[in-house]
TIRO-2110 file (N, C-alpha, C; in Angstrom, 1 decimal):
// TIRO-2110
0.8, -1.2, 0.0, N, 1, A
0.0, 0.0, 0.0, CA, 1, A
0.9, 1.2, 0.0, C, 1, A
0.9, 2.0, -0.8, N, 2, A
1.2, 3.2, -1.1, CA, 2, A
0.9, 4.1, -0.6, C, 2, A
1.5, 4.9, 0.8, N, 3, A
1.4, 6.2, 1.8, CA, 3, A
1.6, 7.0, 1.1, C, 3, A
0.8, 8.4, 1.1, N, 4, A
0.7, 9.7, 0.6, CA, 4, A
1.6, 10.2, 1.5, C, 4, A
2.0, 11.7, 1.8, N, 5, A
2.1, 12.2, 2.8, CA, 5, A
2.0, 13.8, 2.2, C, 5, A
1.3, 14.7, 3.4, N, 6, A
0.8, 15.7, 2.8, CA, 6, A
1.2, 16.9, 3.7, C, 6, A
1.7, 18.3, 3.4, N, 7, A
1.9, 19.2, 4.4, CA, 7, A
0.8, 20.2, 4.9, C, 7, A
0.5, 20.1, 5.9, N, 8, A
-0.8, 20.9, 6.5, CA, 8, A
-0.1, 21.9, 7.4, C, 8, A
-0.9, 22.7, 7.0, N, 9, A
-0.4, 24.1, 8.0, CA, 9, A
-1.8, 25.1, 8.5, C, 9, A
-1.7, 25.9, 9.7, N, 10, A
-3.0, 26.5, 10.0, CA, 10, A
-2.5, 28.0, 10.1, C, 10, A
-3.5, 29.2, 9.5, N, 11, A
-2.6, 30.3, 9.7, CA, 11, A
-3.9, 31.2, 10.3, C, 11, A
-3.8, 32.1, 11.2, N, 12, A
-4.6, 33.2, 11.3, CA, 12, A
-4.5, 34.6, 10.6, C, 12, A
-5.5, 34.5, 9.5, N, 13, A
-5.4, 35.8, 8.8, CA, 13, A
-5.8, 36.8, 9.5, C, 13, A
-6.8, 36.7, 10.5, N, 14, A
-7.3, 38.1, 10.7, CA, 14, A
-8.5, 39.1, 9.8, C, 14, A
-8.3, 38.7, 9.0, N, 15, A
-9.6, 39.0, 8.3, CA, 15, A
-9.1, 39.1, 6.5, C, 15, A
-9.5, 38.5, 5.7, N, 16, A
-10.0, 38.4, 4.2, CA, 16, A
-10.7, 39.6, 3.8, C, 16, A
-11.5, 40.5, 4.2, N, 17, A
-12.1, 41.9, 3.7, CA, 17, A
-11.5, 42.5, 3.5, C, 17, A
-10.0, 42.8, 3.5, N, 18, A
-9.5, 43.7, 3.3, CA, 18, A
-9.3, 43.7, 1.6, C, 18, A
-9.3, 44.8, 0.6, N, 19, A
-8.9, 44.8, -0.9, CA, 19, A
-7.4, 44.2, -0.9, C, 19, A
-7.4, 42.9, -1.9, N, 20, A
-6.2, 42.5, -2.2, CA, 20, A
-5.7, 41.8, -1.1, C, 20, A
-6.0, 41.3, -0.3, N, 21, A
-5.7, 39.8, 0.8, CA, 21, A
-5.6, 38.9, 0.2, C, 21, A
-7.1, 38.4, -0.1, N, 22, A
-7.1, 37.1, -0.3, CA, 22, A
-6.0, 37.1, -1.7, C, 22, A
-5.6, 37.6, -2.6, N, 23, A
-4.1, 37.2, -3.6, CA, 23, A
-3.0, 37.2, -2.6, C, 23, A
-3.1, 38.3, -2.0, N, 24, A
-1.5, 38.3, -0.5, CA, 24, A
-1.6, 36.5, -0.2, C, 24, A
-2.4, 36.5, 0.9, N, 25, A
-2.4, 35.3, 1.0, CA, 25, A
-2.5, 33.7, 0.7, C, 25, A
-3.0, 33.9, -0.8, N, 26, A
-2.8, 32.7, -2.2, CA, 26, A
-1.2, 32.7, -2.5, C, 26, A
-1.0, 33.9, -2.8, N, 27, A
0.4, 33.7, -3.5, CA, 27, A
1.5, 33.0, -2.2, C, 27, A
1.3, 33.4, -1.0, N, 28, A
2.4, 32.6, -0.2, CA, 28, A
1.8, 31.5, 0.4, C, 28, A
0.7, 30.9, 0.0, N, 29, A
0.7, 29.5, 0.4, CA, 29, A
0.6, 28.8, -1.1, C, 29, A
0.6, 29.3, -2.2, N, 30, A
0.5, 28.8, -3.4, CA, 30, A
2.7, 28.5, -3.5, C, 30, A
3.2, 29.6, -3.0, N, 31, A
4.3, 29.5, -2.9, CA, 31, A
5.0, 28.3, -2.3, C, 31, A
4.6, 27.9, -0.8, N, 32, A
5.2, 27.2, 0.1, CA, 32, A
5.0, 25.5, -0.5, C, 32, A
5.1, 24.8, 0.2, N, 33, A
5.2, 23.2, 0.0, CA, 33, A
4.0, 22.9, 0.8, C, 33, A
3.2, 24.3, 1.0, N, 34, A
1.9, 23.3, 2.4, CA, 34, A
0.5, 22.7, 1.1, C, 34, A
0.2, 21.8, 1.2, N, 35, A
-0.8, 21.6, 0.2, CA, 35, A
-2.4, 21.8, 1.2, C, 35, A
-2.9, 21.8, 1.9, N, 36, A
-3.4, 22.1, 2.9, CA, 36, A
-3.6, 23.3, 4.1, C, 36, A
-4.1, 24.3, 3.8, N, 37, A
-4.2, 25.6, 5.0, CA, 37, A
-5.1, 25.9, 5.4, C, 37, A
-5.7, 25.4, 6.9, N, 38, A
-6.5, 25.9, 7.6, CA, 38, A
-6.5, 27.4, 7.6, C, 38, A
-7.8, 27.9, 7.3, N, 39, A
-7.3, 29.3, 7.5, CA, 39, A
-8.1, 30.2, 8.7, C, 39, A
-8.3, 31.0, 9.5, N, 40, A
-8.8, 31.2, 10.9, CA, 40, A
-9.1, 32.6, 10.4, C, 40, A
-10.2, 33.0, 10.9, N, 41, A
-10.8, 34.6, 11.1, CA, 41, A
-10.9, 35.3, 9.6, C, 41, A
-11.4, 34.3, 8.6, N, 42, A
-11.4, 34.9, 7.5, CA, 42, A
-12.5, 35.7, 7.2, C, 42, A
-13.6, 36.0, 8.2, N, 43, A
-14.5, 37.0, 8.1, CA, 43, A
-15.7, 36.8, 7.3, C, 43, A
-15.4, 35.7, 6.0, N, 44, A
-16.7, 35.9, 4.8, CA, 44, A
-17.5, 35.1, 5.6, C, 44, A
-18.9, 36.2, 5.3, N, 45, A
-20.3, 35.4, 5.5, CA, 45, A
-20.6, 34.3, 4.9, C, 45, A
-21.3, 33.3, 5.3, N, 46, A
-21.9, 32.0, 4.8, CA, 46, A
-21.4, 31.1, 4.6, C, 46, A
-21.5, 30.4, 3.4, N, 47, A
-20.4, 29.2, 3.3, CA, 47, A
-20.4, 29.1, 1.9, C, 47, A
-19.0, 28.4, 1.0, N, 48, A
-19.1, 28.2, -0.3, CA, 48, A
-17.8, 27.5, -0.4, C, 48, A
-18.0, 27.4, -2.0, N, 49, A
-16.3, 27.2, -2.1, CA, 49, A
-15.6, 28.2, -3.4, C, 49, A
-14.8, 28.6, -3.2, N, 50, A
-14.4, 29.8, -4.4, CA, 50, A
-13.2, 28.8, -5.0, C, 50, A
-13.4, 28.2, -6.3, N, 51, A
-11.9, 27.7, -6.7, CA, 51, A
-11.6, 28.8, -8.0, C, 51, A
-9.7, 28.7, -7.7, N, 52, A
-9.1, 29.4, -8.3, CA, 52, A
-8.2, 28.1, -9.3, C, 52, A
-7.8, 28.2, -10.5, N, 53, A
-6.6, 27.3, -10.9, CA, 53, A
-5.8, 26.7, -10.4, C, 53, A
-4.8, 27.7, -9.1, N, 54, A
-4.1, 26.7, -8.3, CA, 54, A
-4.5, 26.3, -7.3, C, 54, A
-5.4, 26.4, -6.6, N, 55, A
-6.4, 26.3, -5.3, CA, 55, A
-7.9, 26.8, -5.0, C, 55, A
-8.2, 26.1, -4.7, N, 56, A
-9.7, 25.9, -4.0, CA, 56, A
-9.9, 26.2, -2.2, C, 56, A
-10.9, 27.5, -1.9, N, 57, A
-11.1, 27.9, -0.8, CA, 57, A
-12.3, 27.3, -0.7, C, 57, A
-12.2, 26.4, 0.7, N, 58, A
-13.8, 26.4, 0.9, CA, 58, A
-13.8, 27.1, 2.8, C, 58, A
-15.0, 27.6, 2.9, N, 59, A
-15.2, 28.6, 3.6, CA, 59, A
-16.9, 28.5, 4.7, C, 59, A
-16.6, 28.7, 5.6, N, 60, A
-18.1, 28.7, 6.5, CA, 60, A
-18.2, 29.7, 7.7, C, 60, A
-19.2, 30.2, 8.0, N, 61, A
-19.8, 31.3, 8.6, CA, 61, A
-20.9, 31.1, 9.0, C, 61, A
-21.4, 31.4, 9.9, N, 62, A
-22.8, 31.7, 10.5, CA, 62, A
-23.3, 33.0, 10.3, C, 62, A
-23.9, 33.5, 8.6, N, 63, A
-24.2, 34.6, 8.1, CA, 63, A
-25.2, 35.3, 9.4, C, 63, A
-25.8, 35.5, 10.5, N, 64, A
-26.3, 35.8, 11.5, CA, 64, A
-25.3, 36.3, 12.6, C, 64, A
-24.2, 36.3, 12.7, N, 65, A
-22.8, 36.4, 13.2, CA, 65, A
-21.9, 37.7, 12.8, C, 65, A
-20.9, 38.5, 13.5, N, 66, A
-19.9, 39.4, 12.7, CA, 66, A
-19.0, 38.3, 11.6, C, 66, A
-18.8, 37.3, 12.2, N, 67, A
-17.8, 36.0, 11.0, CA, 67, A
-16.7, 36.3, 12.1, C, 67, A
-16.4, 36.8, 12.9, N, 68, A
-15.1, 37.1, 13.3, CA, 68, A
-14.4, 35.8, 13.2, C, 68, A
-14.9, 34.7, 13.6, N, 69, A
-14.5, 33.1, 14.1, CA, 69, A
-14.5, 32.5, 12.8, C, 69, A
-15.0, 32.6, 11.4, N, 70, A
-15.1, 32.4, 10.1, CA, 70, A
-14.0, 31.7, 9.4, C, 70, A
-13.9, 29.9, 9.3, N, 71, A
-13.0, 29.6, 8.7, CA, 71, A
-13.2, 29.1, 7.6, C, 71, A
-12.1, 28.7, 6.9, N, 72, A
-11.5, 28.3, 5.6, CA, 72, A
-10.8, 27.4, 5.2, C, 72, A
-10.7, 26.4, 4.2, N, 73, A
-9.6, 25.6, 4.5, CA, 73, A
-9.0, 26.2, 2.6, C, 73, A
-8.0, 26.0, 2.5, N, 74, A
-7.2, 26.1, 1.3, CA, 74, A
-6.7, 25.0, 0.9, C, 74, A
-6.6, 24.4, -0.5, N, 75, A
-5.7, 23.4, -0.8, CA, 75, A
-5.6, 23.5, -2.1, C, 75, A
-3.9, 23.2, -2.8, N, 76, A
-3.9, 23.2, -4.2, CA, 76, A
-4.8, 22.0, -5.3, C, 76, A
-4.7, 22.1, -6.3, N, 77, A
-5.3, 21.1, -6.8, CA, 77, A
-4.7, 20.2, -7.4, C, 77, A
END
C-alpha cells in the first residue's frame, strides 16, 4: 500500500475583507510546500467554495454572526 504524505499548516489571517488579501495570502501559500491551509478569522459570511486554478477555498460562517470566528480551509489542486 502506497502512503501519501501531505503538508498541512493553519494560519490566522485576521480577516479576508480587506482589498487585495485574499491574492496576498494565495500567493504565499501557493508558494510554500503546504498543500493544505486551515485558514482562521477569514470573516466571509456563509459558506461556499471559491476555486481558483491553483487552489480551492472552501469557507463557513454563520451569516447571523460578525464572522469574526469564520473559517476556511485552502488546498492546491
Amino acid at each position: 500500500m502506497k502512503k501519501e504524505l501531505f503538508d498541512i499548516g493553519t494560519w490566522n489571517v485576521n480577516t479576508m475583507l480587506k482589498a487585495g488579501k485574499m491574492q496576498e495570502i494565495a500567493d504565499q501559500i501557493v508558494g510554500s510546500q503546504i498543500q493544505i491551509v486551515a485558514l482562521q478569522e477569514i470573516r466571509w459570511r456563509g459558506y461556499g467554495l471559491l476555486k481558483k486554478d491553483k487552489y480551492s477555498v472552501y469557507y463557513s460562517c454563520n451569516p447571523n454572526t460578525t464572522c469574526q470566528a469564520g473559517t476556511g480551509f485552502s488546498g492546491d489542486e
